[in-house]
Biopython code that builds the backbone (N, CA, C, O; Angstrom):
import numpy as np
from Bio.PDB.StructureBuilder import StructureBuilder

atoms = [
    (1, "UNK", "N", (25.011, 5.907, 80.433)),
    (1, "UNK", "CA", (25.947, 5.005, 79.812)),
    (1, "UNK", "C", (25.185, 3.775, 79.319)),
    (1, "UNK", "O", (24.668, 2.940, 80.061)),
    (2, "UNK", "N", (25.171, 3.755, 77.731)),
    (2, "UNK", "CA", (24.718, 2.366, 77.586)),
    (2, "UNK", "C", (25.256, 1.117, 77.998)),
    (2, "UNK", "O", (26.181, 1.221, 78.804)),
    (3, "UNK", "N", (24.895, -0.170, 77.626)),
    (3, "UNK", "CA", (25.292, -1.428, 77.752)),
    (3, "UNK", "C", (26.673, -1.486, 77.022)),
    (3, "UNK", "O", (27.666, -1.975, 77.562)),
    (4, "UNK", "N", (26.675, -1.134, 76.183)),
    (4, "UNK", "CA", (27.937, -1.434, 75.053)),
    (4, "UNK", "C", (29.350, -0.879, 75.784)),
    (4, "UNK", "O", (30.410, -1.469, 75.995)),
    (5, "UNK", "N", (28.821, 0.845, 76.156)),
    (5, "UNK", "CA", (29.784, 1.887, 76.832)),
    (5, "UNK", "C", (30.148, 0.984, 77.831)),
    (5, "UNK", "O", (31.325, 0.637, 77.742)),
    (6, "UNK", "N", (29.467, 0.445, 78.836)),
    (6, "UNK", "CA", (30.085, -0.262, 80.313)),
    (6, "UNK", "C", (30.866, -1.005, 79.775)),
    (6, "UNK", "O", (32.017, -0.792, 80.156)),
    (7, "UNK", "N", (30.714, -2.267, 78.619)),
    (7, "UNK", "CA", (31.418, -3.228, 78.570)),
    (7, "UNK", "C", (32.682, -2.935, 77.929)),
    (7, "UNK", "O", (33.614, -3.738, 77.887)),
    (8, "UNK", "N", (32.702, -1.642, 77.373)),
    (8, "UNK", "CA", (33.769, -1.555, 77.123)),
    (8, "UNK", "C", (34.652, -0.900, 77.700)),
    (8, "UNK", "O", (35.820, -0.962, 77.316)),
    (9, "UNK", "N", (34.192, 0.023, 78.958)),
    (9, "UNK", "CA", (34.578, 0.730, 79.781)),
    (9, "UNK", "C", (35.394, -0.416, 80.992)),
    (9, "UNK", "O", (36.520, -0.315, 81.480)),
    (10, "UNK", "N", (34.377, -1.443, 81.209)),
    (10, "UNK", "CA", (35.072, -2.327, 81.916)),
    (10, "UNK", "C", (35.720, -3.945, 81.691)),
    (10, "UNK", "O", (35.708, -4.933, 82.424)),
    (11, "UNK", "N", (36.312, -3.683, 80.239)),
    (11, "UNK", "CA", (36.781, -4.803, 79.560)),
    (11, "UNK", "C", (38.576, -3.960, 79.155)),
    (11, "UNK", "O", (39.449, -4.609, 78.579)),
    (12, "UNK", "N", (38.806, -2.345, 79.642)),
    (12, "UNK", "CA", (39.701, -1.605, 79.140)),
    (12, "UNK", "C", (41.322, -2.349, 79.437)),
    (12, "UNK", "O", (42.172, -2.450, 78.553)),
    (13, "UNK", "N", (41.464, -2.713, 80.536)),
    (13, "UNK", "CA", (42.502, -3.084, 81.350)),
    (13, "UNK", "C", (42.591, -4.779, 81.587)),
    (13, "UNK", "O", (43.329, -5.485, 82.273)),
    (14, "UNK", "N", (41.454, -5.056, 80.663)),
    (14, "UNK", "CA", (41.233, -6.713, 80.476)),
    (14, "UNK", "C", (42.127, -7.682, 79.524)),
    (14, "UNK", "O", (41.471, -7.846, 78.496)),
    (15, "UNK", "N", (43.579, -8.518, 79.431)),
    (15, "UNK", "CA", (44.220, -8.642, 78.395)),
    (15, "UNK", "C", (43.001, -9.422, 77.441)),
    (15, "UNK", "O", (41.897, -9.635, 77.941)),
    (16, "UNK", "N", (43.281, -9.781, 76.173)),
    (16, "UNK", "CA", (42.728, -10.433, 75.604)),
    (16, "UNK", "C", (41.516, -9.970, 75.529)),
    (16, "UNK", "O", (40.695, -10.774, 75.087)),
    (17, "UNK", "N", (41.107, -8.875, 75.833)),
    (17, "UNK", "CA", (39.467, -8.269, 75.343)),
    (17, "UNK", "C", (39.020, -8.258, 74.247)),
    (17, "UNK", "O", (37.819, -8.194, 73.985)),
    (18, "UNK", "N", (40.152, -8.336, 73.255)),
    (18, "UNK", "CA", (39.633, -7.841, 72.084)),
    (18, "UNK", "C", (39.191, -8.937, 70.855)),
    (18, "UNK", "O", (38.774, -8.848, 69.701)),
    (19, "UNK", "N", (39.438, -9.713, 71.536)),
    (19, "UNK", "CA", (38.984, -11.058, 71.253)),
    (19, "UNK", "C", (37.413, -11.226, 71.756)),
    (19, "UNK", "O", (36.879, -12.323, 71.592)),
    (20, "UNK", "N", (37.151, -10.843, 71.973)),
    (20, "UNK", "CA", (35.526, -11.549, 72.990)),
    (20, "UNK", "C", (34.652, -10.239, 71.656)),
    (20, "UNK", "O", (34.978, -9.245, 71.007)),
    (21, "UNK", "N", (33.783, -10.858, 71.818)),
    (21, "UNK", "CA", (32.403, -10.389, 71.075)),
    (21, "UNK", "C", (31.678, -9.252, 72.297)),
    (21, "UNK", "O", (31.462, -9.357, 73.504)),
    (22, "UNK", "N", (31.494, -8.367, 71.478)),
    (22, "UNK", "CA", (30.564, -7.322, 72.414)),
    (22, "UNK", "C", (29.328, -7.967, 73.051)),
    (22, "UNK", "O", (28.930, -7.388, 74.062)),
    (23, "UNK", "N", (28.796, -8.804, 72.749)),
    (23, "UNK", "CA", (27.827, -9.623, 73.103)),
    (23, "UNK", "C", (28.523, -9.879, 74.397)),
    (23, "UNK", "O", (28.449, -9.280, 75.470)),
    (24, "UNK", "N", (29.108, -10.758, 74.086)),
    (24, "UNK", "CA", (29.757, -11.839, 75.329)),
    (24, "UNK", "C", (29.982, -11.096, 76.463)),
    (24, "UNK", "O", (29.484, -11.326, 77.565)),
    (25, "UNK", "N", (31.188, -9.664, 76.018)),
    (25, "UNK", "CA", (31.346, -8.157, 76.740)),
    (25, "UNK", "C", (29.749, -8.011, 77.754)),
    (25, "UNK", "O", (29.753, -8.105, 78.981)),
    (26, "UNK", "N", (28.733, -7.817, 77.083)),
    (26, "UNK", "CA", (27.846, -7.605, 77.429)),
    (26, "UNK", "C", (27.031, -8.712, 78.386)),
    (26, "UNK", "O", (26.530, -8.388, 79.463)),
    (27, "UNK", "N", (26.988, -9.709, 77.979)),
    (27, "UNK", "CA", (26.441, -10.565, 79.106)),
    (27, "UNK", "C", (27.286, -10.593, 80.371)),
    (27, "UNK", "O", (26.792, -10.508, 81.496)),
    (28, "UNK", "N", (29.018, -10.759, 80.046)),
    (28, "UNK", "CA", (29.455, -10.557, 81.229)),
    (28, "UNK", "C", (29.386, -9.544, 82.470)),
    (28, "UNK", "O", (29.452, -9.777, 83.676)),
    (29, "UNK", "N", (29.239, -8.400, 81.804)),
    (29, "UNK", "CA", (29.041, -7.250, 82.667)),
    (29, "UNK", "C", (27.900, -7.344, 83.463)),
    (29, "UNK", "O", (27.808, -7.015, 84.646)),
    (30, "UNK", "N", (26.985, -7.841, 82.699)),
    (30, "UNK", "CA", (25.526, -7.958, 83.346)),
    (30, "UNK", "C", (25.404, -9.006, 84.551)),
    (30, "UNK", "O", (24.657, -8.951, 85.527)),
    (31, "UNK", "N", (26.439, -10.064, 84.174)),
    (31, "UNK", "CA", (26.553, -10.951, 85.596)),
    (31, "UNK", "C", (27.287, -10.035, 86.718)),
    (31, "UNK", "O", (26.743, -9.607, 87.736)),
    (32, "UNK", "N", (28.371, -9.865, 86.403)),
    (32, "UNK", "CA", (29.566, -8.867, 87.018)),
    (32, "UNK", "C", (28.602, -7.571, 87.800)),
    (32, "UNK", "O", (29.040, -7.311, 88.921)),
    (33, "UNK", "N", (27.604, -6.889, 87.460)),
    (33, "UNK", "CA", (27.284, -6.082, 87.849)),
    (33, "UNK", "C", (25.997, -6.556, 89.078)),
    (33, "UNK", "O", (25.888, -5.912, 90.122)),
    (34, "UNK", "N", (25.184, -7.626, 88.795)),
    (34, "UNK", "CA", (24.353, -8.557, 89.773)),
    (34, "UNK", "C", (25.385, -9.009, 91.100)),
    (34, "UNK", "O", (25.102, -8.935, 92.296)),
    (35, "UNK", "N", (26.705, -9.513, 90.462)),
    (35, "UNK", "CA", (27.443, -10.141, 91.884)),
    (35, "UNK", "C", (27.849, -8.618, 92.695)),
    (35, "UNK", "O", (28.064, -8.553, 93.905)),
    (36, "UNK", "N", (27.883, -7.843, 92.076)),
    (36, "UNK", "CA", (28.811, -6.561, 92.520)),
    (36, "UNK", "C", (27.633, -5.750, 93.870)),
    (36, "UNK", "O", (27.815, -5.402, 95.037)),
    (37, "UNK", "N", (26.185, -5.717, 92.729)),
    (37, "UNK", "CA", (25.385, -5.675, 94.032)),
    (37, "UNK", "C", (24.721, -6.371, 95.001)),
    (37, "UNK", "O", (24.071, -5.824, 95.892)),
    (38, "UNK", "N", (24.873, -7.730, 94.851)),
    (38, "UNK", "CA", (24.851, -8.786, 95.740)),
    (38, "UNK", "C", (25.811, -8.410, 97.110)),
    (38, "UNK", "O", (25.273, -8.082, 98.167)),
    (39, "UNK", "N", (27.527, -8.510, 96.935)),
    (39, "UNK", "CA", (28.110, -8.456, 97.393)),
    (39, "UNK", "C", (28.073, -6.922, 98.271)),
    (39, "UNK", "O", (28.236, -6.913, 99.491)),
    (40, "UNK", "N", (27.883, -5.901, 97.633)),
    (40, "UNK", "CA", (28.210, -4.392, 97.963)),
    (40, "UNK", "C", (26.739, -4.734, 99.375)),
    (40, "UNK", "O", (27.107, -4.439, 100.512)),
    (41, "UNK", "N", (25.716, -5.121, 99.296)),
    (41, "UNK", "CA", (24.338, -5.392, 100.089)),
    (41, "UNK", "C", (25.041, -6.371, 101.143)),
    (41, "UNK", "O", (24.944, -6.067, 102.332)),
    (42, "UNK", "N", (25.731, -7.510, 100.789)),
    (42, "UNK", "CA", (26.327, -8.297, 102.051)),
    (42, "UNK", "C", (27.315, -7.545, 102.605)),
    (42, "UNK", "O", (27.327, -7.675, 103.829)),
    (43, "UNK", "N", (28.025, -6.917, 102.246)),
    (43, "UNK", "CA", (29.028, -6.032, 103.377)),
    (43, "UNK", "C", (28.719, -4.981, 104.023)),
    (43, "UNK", "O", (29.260, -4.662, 105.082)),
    (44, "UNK", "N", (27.507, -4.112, 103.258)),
    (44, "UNK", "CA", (26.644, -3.716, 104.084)),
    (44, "UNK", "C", (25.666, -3.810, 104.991)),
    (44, "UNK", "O", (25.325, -2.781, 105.574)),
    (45, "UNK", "N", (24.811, -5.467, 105.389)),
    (45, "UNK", "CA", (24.811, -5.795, 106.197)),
    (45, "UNK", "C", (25.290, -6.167, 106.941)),
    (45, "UNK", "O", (24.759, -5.990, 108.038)),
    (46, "UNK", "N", (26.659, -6.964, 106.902)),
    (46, "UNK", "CA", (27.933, -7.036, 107.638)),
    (46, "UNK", "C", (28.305, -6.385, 108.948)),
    (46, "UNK", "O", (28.343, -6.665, 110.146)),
    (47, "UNK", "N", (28.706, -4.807, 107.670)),
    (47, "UNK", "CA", (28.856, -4.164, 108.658)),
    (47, "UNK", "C", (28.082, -3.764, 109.879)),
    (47, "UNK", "O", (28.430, -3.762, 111.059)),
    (48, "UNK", "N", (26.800, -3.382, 109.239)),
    (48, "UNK", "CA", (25.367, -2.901, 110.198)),
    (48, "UNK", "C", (25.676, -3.801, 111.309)),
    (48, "UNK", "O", (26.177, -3.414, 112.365)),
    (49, "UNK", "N", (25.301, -5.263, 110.988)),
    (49, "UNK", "CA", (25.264, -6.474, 112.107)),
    (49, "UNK", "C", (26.182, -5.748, 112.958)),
    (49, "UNK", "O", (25.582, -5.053, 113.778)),
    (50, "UNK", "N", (27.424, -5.685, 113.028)),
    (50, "UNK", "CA", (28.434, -5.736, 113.483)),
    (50, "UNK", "C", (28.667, -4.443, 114.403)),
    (50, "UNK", "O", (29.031, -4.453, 115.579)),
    (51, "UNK", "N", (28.458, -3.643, 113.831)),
    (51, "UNK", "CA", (28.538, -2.387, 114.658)),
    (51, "UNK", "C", (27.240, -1.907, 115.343)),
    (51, "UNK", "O", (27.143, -0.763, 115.787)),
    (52, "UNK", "N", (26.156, -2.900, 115.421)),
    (52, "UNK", "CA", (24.677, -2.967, 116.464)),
    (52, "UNK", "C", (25.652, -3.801, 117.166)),
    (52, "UNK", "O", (26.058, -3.141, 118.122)),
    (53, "UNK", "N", (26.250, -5.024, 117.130)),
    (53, "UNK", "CA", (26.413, -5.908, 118.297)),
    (53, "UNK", "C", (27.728, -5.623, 118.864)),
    (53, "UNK", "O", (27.854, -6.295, 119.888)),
    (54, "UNK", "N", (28.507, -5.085, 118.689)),
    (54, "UNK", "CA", (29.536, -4.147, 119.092)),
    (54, "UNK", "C", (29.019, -3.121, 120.223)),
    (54, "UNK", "O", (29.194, -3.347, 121.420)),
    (55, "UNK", "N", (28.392, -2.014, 119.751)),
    (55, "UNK", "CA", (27.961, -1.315, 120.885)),
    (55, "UNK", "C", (26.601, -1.135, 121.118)),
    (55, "UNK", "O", (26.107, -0.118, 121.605)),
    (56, "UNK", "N", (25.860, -2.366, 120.685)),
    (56, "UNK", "CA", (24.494, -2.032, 120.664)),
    (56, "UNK", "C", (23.408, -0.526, 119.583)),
    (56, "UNK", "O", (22.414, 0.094, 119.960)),
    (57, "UNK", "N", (24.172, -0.424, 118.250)),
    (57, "UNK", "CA", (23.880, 0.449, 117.955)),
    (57, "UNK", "C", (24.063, 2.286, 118.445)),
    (57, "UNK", "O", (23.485, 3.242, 117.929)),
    (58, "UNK", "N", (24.543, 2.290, 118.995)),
    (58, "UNK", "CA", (24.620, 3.522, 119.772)),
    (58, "UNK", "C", (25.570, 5.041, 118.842)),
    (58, "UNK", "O", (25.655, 6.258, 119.005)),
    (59, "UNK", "N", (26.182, 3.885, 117.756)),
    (59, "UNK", "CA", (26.988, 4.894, 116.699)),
    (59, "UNK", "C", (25.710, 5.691, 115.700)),
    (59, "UNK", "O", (25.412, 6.883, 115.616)),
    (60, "UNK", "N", (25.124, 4.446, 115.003)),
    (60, "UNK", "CA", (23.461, 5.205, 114.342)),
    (60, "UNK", "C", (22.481, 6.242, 115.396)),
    (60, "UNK", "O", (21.561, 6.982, 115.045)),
    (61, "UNK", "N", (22.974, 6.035, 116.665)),
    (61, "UNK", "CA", (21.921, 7.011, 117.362)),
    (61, "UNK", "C", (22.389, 8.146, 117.595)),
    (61, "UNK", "O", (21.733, 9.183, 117.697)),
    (62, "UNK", "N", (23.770, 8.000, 117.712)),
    (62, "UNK", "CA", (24.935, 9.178, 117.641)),
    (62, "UNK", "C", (25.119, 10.014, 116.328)),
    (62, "UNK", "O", (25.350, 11.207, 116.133)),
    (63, "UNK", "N", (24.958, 9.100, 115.628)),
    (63, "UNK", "CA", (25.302, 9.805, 113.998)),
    (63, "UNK", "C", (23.702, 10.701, 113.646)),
    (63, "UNK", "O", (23.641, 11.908, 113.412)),
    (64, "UNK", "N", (22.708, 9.907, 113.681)),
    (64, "UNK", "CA", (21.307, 10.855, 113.844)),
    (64, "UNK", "C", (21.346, 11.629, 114.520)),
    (64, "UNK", "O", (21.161, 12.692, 113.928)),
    (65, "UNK", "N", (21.495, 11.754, 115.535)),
    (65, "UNK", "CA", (21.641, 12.824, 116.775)),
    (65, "UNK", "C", (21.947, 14.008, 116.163)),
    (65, "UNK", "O", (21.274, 15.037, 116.230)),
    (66, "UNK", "N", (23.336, 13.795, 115.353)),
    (66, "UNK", "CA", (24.219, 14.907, 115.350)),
    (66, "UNK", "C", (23.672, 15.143, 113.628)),
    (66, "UNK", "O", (24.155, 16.106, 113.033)),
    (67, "UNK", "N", (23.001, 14.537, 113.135)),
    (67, "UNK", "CA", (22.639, 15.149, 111.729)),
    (67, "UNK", "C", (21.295, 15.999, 111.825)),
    (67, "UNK", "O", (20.933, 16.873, 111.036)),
    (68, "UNK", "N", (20.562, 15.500, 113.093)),
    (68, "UNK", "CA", (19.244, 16.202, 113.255)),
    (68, "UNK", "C", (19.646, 17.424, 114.300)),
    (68, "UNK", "O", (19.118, 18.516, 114.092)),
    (69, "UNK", "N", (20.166, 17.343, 114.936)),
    (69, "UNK", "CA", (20.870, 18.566, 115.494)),
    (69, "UNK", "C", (21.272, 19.947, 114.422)),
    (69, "UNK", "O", (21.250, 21.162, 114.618)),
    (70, "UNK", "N", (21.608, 19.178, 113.324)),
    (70, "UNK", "CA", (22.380, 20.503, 112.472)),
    (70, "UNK", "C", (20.702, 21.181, 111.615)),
    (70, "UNK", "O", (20.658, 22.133, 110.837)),
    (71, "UNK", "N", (19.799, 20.538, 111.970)),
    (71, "UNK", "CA", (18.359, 21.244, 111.614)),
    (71, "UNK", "C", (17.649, 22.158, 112.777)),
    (71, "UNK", "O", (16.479, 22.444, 113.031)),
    (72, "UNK", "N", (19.168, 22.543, 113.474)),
    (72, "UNK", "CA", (17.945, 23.460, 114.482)),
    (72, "UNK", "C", (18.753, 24.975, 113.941)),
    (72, "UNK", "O", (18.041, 25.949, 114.184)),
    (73, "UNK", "N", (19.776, 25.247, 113.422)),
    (73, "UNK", "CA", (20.100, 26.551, 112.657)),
    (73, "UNK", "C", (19.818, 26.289, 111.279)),
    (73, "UNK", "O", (19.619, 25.272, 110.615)),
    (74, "UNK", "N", (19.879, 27.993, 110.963)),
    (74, "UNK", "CA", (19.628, 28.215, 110.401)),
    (74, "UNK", "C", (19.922, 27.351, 108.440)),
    (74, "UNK", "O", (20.500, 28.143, 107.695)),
    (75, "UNK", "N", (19.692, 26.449, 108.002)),
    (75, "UNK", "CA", (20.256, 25.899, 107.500)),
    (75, "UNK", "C", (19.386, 25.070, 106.291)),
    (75, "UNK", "O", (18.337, 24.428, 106.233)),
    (76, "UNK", "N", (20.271, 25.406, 105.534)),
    (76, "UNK", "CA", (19.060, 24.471, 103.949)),
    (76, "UNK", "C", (18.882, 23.270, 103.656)),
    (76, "UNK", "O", (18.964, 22.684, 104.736)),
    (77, "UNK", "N", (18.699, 22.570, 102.904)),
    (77, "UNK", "CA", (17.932, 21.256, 103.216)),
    (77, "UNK", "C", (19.459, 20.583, 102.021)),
    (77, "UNK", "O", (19.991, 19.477, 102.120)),
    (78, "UNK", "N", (19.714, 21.382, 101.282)),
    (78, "UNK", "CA", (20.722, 21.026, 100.333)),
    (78, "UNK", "C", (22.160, 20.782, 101.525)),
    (78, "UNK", "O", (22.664, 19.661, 101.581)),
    (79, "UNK", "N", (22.596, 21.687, 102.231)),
    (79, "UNK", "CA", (23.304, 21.768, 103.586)),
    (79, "UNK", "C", (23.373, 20.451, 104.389)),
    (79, "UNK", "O", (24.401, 19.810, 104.605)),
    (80, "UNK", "N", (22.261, 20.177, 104.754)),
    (80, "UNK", "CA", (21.720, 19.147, 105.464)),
    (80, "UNK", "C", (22.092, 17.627, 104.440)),
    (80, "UNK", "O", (22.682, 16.659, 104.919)),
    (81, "UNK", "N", (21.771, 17.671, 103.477)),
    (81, "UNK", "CA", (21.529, 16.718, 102.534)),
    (81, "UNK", "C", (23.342, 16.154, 102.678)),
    (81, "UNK", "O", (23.629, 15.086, 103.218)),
    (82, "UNK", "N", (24.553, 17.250, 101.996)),
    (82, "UNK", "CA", (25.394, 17.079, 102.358)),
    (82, "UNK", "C", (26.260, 16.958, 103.871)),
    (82, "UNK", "O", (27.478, 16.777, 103.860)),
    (83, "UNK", "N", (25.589, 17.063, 104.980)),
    (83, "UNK", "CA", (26.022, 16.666, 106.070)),
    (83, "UNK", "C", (25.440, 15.093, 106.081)),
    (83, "UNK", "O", (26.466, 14.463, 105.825)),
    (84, "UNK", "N", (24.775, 14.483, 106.177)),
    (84, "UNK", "CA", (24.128, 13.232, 106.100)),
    (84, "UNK", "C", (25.012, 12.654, 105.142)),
    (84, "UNK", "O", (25.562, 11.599, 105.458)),
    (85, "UNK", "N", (25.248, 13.170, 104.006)),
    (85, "UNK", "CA", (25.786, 12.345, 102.818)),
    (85, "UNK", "C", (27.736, 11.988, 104.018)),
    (85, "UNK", "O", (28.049, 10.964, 104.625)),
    (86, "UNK", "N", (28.262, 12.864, 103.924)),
    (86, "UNK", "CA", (29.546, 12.817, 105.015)),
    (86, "UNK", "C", (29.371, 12.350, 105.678)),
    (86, "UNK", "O", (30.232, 11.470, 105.694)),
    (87, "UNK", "N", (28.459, 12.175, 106.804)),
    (87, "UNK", "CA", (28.515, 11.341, 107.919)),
    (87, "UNK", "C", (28.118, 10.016, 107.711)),
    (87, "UNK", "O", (28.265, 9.369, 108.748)),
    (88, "UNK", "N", (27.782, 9.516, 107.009)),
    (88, "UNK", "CA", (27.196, 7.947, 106.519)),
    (88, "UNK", "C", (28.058, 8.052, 105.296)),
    (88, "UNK", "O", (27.161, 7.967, 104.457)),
    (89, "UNK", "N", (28.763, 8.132, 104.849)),
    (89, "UNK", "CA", (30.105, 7.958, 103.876)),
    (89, "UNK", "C", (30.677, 7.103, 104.199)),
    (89, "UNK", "O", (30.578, 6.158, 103.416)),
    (90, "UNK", "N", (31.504, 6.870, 105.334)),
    (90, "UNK", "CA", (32.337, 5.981, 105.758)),
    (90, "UNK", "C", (31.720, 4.255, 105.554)),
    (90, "UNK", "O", (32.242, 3.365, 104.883)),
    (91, "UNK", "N", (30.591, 4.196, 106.292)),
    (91, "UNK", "CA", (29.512, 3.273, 106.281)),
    (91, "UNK", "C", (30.088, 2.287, 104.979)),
    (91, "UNK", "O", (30.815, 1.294, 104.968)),
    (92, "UNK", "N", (29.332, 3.138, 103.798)),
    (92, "UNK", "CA", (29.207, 3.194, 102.262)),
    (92, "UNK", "C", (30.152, 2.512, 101.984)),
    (92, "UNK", "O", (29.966, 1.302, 101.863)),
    (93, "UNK", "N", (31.591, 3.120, 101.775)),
    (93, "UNK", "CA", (33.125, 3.111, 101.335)),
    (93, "UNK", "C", (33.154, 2.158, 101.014)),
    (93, "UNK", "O", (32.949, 1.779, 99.861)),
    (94, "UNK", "N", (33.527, 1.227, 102.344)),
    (94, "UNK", "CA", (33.957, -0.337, 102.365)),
    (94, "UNK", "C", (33.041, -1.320, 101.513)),
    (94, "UNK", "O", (33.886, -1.976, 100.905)),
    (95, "UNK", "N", (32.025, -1.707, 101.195)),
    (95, "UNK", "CA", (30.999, -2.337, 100.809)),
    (95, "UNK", "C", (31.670, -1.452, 98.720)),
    (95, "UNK", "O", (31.879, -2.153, 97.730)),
    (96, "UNK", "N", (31.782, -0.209, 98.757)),
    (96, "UNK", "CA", (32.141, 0.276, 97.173)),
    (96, "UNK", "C", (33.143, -0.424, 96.931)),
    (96, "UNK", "O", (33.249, -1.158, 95.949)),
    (97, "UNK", "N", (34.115, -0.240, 97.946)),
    (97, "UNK", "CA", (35.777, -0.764, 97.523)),
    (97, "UNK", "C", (35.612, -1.480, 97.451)),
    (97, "UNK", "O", (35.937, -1.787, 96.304)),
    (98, "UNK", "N", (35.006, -2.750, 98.216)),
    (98, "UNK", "CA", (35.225, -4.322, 97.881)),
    (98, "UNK", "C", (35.057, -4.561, 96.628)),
    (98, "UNK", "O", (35.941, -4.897, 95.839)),
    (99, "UNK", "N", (33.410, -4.323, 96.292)),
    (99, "UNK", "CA", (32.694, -4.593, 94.793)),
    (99, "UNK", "C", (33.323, -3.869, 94.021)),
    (99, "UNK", "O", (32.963, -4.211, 92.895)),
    (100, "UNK", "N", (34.292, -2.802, 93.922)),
    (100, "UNK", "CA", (34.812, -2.353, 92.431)),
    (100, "UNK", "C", (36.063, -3.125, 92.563)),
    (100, "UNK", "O", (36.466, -3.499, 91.461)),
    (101, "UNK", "N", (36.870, -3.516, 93.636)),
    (101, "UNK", "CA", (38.077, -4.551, 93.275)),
    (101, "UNK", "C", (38.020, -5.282, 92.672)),
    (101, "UNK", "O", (38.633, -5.553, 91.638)),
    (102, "UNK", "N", (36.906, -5.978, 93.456)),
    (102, "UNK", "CA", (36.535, -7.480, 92.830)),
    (102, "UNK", "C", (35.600, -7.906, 91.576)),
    (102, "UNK", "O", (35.417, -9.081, 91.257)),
    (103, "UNK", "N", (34.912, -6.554, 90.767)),
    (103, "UNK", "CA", (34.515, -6.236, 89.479)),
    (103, "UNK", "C", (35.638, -6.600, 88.726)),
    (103, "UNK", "O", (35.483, -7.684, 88.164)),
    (104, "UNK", "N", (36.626, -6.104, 88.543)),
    (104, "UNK", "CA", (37.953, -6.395, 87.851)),
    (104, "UNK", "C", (38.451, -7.550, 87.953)),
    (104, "UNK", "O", (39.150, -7.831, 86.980)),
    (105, "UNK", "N", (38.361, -8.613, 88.993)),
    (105, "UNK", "CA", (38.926, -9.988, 88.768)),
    (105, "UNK", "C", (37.813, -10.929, 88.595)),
    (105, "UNK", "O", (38.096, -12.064, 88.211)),
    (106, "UNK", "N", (36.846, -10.689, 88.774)),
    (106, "UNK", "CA", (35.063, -11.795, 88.116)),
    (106, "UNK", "C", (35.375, -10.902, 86.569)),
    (106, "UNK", "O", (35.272, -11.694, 85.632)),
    (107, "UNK", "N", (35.598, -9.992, 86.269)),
    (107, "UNK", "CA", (35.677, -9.450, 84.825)),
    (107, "UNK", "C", (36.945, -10.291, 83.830)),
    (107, "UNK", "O", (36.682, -10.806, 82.743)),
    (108, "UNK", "N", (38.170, -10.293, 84.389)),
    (108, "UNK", "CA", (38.868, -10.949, 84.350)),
    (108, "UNK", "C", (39.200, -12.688, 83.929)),
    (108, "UNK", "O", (39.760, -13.335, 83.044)),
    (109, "UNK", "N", (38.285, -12.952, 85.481)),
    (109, "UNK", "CA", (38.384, -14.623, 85.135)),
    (109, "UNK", "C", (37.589, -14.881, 83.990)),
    (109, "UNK", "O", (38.349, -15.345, 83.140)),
    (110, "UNK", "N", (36.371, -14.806, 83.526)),
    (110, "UNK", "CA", (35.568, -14.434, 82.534)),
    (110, "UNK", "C", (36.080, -14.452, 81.421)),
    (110, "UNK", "O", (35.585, -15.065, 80.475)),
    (111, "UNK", "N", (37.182, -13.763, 81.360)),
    (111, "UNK", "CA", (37.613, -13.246, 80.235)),
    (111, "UNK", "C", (38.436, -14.384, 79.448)),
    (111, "UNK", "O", (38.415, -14.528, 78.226)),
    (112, "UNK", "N", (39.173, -15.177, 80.375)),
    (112, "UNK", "CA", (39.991, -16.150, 80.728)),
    (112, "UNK", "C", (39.790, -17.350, 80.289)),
    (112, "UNK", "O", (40.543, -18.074, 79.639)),
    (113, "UNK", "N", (38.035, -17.649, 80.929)),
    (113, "UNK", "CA", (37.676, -18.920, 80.589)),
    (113, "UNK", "C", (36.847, -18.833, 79.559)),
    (113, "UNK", "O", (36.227, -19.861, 79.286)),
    (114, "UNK", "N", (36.624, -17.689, 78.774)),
    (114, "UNK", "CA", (36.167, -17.546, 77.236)),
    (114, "UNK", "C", (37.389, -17.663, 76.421)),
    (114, "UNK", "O", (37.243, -18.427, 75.468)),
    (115, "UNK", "N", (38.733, -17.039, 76.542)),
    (115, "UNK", "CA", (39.766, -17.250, 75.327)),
    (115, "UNK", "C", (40.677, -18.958, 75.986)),
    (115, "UNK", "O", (41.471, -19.589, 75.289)),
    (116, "UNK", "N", (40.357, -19.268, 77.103)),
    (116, "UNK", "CA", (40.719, -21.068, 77.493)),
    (116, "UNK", "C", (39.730, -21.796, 76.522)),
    (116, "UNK", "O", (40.034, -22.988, 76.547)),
    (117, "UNK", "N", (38.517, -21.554, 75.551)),
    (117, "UNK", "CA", (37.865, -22.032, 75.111)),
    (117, "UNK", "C", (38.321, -22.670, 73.943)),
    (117, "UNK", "O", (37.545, -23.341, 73.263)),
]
sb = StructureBuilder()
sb.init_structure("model")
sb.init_model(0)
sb.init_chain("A")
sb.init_seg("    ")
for serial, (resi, resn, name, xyz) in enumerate(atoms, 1):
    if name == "N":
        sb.init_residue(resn, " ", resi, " ")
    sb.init_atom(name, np.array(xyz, "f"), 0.0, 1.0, " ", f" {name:<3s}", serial, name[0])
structure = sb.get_structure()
């Protein structure tokens, strides 16, 4: 997806988009997409912190356990790849959901204080 495609992909549901310059489209996204992985990295440390000082880590030793366990049958690495991917999913989720909510209202305000201009 180019630059152009995102901004317009995520300017769709934006009132007043059509007013803003693809440019502008474009720089915004590029901020929007820096805070998105800023933020998605702080809730993922968050969480980490939180669930080491909770039970002392013992869920990551549990969750390895049981992903390196599924390498003693008979079993392919593609197999494996998708058991790991499921079991550290949950992890993931929360840290996605936040940053794509909140993509849409930093996209938004943006949008806002370019046609307040």
């Amino acid at each position: 997806m180019t630059k152009e495609e995102r901004a317009e992909k995520w300017f769709r549901a934006i009132a007043n988009a059509d007013a803003i310059p693809i440019e502008k489209k474009i720089e915004i996204c590029s901020r929007t997409a820096i805070r998105m992985i800023i933020l998605f990295f702080l809730v993922l440390t968050a969480e980490c912190v939180l669930l080491f000082t909770v039970n002392d880590g013992k869920i990551f030793n549990r969750m390895a356990d049981f992903t390196n366990s599924f390498t003693e049958g008979p079993h392919s690495y593609r197999s494996m790849a998708l058991l790991g991917a499921a079991v550290w999913s949950p992890l993931i989720l929360l840290p996605y959901i936040a940053s794509v909510l909140l993509r849409r209202k930093w996209i938004s305000s943006e949008a806002k204080k370019l046609s307040g201009k």
